[in-house]
C-alpha positions in Angstrom: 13.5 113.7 -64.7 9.7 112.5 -64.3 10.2 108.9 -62.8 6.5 108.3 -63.2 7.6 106.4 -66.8 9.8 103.9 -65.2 8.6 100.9 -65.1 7.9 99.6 -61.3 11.1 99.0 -59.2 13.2 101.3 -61.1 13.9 104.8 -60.2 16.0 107.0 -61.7 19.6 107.7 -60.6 19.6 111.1 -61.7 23.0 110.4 -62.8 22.2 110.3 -66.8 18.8 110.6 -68.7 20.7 108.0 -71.2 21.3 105.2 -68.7 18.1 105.8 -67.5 16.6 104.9 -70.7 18.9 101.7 -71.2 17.9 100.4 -67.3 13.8 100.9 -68.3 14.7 99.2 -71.3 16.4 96.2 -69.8 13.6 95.7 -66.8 11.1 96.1 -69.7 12.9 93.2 -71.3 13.5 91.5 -67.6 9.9 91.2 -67.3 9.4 90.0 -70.4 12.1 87.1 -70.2 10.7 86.1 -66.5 6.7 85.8 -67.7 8.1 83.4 -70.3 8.9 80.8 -67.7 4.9 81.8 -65.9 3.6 80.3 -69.6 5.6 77.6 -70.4 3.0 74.6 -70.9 2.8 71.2 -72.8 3.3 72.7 -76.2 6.6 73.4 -75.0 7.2 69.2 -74.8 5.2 69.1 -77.9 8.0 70.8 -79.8 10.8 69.6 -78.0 8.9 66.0 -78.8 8.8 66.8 -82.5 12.3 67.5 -82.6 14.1 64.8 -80.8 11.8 62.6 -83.7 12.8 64.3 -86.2 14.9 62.4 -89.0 16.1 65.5 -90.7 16.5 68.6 -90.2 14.6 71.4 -88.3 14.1 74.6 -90.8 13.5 78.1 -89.0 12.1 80.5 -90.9 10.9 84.5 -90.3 10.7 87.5 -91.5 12.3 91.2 -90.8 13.6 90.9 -87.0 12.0 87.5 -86.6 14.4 86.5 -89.2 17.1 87.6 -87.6 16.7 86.2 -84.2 15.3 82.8 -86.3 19.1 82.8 -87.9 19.9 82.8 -84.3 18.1 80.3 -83.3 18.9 78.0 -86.4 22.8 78.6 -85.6 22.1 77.8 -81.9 20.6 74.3 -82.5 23.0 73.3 -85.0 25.7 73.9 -82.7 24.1 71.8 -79.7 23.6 68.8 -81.6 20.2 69.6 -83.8 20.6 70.2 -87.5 19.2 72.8 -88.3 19.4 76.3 -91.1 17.3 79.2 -91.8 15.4 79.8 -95.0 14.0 83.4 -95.4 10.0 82.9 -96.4 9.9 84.8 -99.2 12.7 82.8 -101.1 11.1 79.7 -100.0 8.2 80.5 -101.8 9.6 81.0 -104.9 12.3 77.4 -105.0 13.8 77.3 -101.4 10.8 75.3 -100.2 12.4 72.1 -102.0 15.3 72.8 -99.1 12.2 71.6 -96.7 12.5 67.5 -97.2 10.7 64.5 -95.6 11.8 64.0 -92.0 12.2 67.8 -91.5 10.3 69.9 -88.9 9.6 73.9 -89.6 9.7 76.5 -86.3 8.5 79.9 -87.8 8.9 82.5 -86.0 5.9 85.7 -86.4 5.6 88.1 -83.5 1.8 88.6 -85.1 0.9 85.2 -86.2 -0.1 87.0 -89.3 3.0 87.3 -91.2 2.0 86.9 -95.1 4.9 85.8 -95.9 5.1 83.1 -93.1 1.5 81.8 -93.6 2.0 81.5 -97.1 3.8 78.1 -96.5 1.0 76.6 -94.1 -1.0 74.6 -96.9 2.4 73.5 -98.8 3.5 72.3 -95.3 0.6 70.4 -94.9 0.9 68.9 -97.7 4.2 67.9 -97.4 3.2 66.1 -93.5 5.9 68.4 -92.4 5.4 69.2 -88.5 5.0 72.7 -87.7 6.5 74.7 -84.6 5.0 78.0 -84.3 6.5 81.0 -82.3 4.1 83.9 -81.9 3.1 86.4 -79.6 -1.1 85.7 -80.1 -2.3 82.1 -79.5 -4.9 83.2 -81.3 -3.0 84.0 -84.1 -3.6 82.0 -87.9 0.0 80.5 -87.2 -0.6 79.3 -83.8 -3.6 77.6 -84.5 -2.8 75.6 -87.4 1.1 74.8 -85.5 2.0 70.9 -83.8 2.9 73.0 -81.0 2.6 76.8 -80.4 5.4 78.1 -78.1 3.8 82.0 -76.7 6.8 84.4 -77.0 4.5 87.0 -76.1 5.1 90.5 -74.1 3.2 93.1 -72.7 4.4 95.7 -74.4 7.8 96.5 -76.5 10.7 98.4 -74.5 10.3 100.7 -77.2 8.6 104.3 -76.1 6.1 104.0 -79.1 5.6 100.2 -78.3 6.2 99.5 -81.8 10.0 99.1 -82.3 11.0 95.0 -81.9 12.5 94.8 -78.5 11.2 92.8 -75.9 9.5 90.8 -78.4 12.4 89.6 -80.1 14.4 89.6 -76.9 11.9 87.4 -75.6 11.9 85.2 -78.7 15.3 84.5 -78.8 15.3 84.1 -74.8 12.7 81.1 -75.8 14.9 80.1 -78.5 17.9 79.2 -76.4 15.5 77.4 -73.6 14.6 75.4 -76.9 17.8 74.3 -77.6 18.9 74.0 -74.2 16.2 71.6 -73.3 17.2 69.8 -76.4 21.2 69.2 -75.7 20.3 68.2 -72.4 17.7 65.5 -73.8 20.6 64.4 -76.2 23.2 64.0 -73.7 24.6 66.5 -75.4 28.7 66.9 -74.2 31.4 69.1 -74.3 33.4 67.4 -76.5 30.5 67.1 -78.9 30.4 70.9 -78.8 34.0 71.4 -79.9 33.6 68.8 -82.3 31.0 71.8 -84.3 33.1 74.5 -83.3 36.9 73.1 -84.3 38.6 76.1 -85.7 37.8 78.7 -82.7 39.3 79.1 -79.2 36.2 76.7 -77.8 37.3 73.9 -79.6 41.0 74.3 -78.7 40.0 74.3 -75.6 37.6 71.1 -75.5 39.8 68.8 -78.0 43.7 69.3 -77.4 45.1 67.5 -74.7 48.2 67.9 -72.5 49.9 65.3 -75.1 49.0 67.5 -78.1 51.4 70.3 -76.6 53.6 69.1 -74.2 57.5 69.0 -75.0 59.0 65.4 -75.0 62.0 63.6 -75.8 65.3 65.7 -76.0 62.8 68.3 -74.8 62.1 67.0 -71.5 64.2 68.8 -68.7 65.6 66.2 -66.1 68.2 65.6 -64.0 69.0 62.4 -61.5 68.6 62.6 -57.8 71.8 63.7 -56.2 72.6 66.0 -59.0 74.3 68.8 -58.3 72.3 72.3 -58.0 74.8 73.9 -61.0 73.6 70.5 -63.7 69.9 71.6 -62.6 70.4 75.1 -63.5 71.7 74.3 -66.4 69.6 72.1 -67.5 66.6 74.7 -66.9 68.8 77.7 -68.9 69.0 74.5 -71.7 65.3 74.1 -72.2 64.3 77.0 -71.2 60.5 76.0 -69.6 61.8 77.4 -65.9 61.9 74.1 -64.3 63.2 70.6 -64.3 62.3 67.4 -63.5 64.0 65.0 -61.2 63.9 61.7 -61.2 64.7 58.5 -59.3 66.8 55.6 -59.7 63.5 54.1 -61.9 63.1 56.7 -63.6 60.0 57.9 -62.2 59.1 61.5 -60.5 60.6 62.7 -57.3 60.2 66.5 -57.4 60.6 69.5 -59.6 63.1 72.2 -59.2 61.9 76.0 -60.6 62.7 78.9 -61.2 60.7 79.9 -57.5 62.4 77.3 -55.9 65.6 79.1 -57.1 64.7 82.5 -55.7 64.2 80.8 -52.3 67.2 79.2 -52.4 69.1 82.7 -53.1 67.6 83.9 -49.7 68.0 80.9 -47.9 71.3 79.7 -48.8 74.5 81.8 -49.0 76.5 79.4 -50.6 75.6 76.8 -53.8 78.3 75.1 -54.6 77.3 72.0 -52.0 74.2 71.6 -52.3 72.5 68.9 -54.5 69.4 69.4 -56.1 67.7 66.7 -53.5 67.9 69.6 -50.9 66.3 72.4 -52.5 63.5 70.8 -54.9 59.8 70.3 -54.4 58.6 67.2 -53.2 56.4 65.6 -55.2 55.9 68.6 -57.8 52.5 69.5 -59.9 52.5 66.8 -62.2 49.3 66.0 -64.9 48.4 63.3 -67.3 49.3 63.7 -71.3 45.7 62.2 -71.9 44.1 65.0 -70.0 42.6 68.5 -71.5 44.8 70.6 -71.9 42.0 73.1 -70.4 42.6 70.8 -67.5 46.2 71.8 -67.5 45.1 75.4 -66.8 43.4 75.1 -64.1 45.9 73.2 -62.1 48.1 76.1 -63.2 46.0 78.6 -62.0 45.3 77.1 -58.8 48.6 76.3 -57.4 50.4 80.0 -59.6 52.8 77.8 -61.5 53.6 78.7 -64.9 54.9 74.6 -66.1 53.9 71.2 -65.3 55.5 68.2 -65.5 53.4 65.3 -67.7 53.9 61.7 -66.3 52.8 58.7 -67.1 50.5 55.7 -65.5 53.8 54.4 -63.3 54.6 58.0 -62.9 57.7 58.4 -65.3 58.1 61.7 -66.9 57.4 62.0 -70.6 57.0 65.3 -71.4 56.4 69.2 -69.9 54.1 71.8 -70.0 54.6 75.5 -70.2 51.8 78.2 -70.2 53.1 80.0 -73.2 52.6 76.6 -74.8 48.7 77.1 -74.0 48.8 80.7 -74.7 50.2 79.9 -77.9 47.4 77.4 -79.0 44.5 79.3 -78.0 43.5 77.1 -74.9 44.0 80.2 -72.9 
């Protein structure tokens, strides 16, 4: 394969004339990601300025693949904490404009600056005082010059052979996009728990909002046993609940260990005979324990980290009131 096409610092494997396409593509659109950062400037503050003002809404708007990657966008910001939607140009022109309110800021997206469809809106924005974000490859471009702030999405060429296919330019767009947005959740203090808040029905927001409490079993649920306890009442009361492990508690009622279903495999192999010992001998001291007002997320990792698959949930003054399994958080969709 001629290598003389690859772009500087990659050379061909030799391995596969289609991966070696996909790697010029990606260091085409490398390149194009990293001179973004080179161009940032004041208009970038400028926009992020007009936003964090804005009463309303921010509208994005494009057309062909600068619509798309403006749907992107629009979706991004919403879910960080900026309102936002997209409305296509060409609809807007004919009703969707009266979507576009008082308060609201526009970011169009045109690769050219030239898009008809796009600069059909500048003198009805305008009019309307609406502040106007521009995106554009040309800062010389009819949309960048008559734009609050101009953010340069610009590349040197497309990943496309032909140079004329949308690839690093819209890469690079929606790179730009999401430093946009970025910028502007971290302005906002922007949290996690605000971010499950706009994403309630998927696995991210099961795993920012539900807490140990949510799915811990409690009540007649709750294996325990007394110190002093025989080892048979422990083992029965684990077969009982079934969560492989019970808690043991002291004369107040509050946590002194765990005994599991690991502790019972090292009893097997330590002790030949179980009818004498008490559950005192064999149990873990203090035993994994975690707070019901915690994440449940939370409840993961301390799973994870110490390869238990239950965790006993105690309160302030350390008194057991519930326990959690991992098919409990497997079940939810935390995991």
């Amino acid at each position: 394969m001629n290598t003389d096409t690859l772009p500087s610092g990659t050379q061909s494997t030799g391995d596969s004339p289609l991966r070696d396409s996909a790697r010029r593509t990606l260091k085409v659109e490398e390149q194009a990601i990293a001179a973004l950062a080179e161009r940032l400037d004041s208009h970038f503050d400028r926009a992020c300025e007009l936003i964090l003002a804005c009463r309303g809404r921010v509208i994005v708007t494009g057309m062909g693949k600068s619509g798309h990657i403006g749907g992107k966008i629009a979706a991004t910001l919403a879910s960080t904490g900026t309102p936002a939607f997209f409305v296509h140009p060409g609809e807007a022109s004919h009703g969707d404009l009266g979507m576009i309110t008082l308060g609201d800021v526009v970011l169009a997206l045109s690769n050219s600056g030239e898009t008809a469809e796009v600069n059909a809106l500048l003198p009805l924005l305008k009019r309307l005082g609406t502040p106007l974000i521009g995106m554009t490859g040309r800062s010389d471009s009819t949309l960048a010059r008559h734009a609050d702030a101009h953010l340069n999405a610009g590349v040197a060429r497309e990943a496309c052979p032909l140079d004329l296919a949308p690839t690093a330019s819209t890469t690079a767009a929606l790179a730009l996009g999401d430093a946009l947005a970025v910028a502007l959740l971290e302005a906002r203090g922007f949290t996690a728990e605000d971010f499950a808040r706009s994403h309630p029905g998927g696995s991210l927001g099961k795993r920012l909002l539900l807490s140990v409490g949510d799915l811990m079993h409690g009540g007649d649920r709750l294996p325990s046993v007394p110190l002093g306890s025989p080892l048979r009442d422990a083992l029965l009361e684990i077969t009982r609940q079934g969560l492989g492990f019970t808690c043991v508690v002291d004369e107040h009622g509050r946590l002194a260990g765990v005994y599991t279903d690991g502790d019972l495999r090292r009893t097997l192999d330590q002790h030949r005979d179980l009818s004498r010992l008490r559950v005192d001998d064999v149990m873990t001291r203090p035993g994994k324990r975690i707070a019901p007002d915690l994440l449940a997320a939370e409840a993961v990792r301390v799973m994870e980290d110490n390869r238990i698959t239950a965790l006993a949930v105690v309160d302030d003054e350390g008194h057991p009131v519930g326990a959690l399994h991992m098919h409990d958080l497997l079940r939810s969709g935390v995991i």
